[in-house]
KEDOKE-548065 format. One line per 10 residues: number of its first residue (from 1); their letters; for each residue x, y, z of N, C-alpha, C, O. Coordinates in steps of 0.05 Angstrom, whole numbers, padded with zeros to 5 digits. Layout:
NUM = a = X Y Z X Y Z X Y Z X Y Z | ...;
# end
This chain:
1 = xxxxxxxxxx = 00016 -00023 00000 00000 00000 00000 00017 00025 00000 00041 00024 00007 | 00005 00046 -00008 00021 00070 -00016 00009 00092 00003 -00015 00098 00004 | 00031 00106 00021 00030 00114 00048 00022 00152 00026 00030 00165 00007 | -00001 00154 00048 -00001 00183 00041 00019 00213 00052 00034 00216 00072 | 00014 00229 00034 00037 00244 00037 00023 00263 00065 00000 00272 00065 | 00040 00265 00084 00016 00270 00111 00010 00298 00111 -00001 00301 00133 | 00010 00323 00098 00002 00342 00094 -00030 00335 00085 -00047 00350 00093 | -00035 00317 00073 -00062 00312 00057 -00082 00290 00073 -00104 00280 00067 | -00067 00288 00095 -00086 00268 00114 -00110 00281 00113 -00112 00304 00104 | -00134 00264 00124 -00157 00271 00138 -00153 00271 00165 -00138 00255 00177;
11 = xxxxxxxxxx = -00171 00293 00180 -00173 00293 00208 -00190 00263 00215 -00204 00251 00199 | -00185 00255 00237 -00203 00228 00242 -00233 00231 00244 -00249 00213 00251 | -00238 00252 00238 -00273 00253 00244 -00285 00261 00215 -00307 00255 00207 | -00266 00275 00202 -00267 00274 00168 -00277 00252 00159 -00300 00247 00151 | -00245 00229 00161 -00253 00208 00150 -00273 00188 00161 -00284 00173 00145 | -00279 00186 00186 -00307 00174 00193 -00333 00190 00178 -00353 00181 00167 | -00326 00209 00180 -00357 00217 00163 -00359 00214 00131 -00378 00207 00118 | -00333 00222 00122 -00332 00209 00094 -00343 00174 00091 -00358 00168 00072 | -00332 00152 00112 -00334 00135 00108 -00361 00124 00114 -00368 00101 00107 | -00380 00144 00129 -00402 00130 00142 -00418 00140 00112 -00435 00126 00102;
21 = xxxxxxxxxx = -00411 00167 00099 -00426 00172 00073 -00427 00149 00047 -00444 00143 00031 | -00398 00141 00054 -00396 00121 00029 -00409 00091 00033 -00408 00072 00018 | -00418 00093 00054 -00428 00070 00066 -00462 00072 00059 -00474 00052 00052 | -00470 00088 00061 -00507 00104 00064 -00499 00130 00045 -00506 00152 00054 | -00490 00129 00029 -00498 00160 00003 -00526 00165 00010 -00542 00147 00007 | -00532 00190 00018 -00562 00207 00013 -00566 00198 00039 -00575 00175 00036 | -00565 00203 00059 -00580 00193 00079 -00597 00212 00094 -00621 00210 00100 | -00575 00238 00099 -00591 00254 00103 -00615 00273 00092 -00631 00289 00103 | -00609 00263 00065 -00620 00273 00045 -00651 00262 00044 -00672 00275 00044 | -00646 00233 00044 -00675 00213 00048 -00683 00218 00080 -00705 00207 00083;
31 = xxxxxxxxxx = -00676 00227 00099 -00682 00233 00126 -00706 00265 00127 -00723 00272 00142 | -00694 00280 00099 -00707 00302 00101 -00736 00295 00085 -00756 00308 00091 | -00736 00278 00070 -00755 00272 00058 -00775 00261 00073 -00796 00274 00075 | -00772 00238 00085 -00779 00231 00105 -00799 00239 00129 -00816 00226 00141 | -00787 00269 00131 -00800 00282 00153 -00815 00301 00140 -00833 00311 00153 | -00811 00310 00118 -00829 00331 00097 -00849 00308 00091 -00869 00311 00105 | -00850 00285 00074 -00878 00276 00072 -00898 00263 00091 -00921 00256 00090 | -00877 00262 00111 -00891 00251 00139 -00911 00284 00148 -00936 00286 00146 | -00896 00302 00155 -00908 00326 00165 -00933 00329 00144 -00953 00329 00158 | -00939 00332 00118 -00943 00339 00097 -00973 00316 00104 -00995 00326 00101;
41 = xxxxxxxxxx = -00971 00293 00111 -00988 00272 00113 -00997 00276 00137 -01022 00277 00137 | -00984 00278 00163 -00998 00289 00188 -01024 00311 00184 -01047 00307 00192 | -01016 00332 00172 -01038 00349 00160 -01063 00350 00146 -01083 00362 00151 | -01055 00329 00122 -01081 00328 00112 -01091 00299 00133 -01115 00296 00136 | -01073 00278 00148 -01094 00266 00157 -01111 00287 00188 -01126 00275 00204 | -01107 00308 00192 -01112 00342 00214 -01135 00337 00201 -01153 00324 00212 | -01136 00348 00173 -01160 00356 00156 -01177 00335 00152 -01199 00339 00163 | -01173 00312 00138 -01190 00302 00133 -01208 00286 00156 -01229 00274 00154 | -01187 00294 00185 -01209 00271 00205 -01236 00294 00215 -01259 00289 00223 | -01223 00318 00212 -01237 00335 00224 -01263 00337 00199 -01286 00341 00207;
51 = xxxxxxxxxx = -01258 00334 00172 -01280 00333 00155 -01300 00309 00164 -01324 00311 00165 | -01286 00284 00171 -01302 00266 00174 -01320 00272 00201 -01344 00266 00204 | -01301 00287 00223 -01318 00289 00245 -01346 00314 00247 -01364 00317 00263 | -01340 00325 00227 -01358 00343 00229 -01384 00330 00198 -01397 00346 00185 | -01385 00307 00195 -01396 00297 00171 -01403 00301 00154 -01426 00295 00149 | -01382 00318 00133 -01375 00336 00110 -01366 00316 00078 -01345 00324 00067 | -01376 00300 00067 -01361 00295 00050 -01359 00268 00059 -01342 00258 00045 | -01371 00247 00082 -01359 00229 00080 -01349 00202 00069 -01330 00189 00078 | -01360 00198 00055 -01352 00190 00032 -01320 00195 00018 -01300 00180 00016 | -01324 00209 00015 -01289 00223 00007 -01279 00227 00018 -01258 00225 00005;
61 = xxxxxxxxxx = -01271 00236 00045 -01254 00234 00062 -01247 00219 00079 -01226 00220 00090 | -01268 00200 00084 -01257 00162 00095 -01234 00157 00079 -01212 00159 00090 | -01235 00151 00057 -01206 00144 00040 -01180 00166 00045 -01158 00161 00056 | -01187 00186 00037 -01167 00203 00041 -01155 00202 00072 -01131 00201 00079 | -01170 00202 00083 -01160 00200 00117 -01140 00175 00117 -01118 00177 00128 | -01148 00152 00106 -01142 00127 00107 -01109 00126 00095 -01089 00117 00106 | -01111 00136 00069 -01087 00146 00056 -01071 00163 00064 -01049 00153 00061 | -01068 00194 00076 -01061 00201 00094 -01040 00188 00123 -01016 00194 00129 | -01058 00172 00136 -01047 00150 00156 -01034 00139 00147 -01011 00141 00155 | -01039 00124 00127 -01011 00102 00115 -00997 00115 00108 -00977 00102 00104;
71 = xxxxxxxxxx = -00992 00141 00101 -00964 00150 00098 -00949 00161 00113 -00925 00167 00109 | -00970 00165 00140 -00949 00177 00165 -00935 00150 00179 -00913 00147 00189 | -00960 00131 00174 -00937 00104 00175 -00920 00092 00169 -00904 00080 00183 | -00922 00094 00138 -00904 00087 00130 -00878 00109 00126 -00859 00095 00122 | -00868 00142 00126 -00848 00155 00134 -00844 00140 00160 -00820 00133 00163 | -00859 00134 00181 -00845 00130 00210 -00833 00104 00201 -00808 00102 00199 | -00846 00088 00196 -00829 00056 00191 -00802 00061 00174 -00779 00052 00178 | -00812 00077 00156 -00779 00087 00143 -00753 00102 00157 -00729 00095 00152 | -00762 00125 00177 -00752 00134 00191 -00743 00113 00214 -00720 00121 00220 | -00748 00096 00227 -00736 00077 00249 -00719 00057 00225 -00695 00054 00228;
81 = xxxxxxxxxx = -00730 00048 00208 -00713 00033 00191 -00680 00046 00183 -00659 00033 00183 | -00682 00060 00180 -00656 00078 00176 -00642 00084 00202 -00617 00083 00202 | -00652 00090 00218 -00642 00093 00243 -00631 00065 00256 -00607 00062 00263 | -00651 00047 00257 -00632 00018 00264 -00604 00005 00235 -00586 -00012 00239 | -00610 00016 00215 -00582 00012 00196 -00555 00033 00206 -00532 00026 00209 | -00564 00054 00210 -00547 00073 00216 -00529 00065 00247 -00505 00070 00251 | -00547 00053 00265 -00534 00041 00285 -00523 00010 00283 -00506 00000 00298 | -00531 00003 00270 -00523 -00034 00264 -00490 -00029 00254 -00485 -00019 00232 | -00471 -00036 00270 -00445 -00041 00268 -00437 -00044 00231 -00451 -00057 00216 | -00420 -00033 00225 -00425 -00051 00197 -00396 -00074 00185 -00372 -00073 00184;
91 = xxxxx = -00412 -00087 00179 -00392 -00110 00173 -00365 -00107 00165 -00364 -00093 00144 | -00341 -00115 00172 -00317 -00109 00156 -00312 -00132 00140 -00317 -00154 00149 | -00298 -00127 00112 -00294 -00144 00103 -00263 -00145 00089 -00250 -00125 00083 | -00251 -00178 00087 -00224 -00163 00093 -00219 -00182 00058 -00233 -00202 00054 | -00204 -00177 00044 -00202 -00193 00028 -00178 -00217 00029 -00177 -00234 00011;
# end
């Protein structure tokens, strides 16, 4: 192996973060998403329960409510899913 010239090192927290990026590319990126269509879905399911409770439309807003929910569920299931990868040790592999 070919020793770097040490002017050009990384600080040690550099290269952990470089390495944890090359490991998960976009993470924080998909984390922001995450919480925008979760918030985004919290809202209209705000709206649509309050349509249903005030019995406006219901018909159409049973579903919508319904759809709504599954997507605050499903951002949260995505959001813990990434969070237990991000903590799961990650494998070394040595050749």
């Amino acid at each position: 192996m070919v020793d770097q010239n040490p002017k050009n090192r990384l600080k040690p927290e550099q290269y952990a973060s470089l390495k944890a990026e090359i490991a998960a590319p976009y993470r924080g990126l998909r984390q922001f998403f995450y919480i925008a269509f979760g918030a985004s879905g919290f809202l209209g399911a705000f709206v649509f329960f309050f349509q249903v409770l005030a019995g406006r439309d219901v018909e159409s807003a049973l579903p919508s409510l319904a759809l709504q929910v599954a997507i605050v569920s499903l951002m949260v299931f995505l959001w813990r899913w990434e969070q237990r990868q991000q903590q799961r040790p990650q494998s070394v592999k040595k050749p």
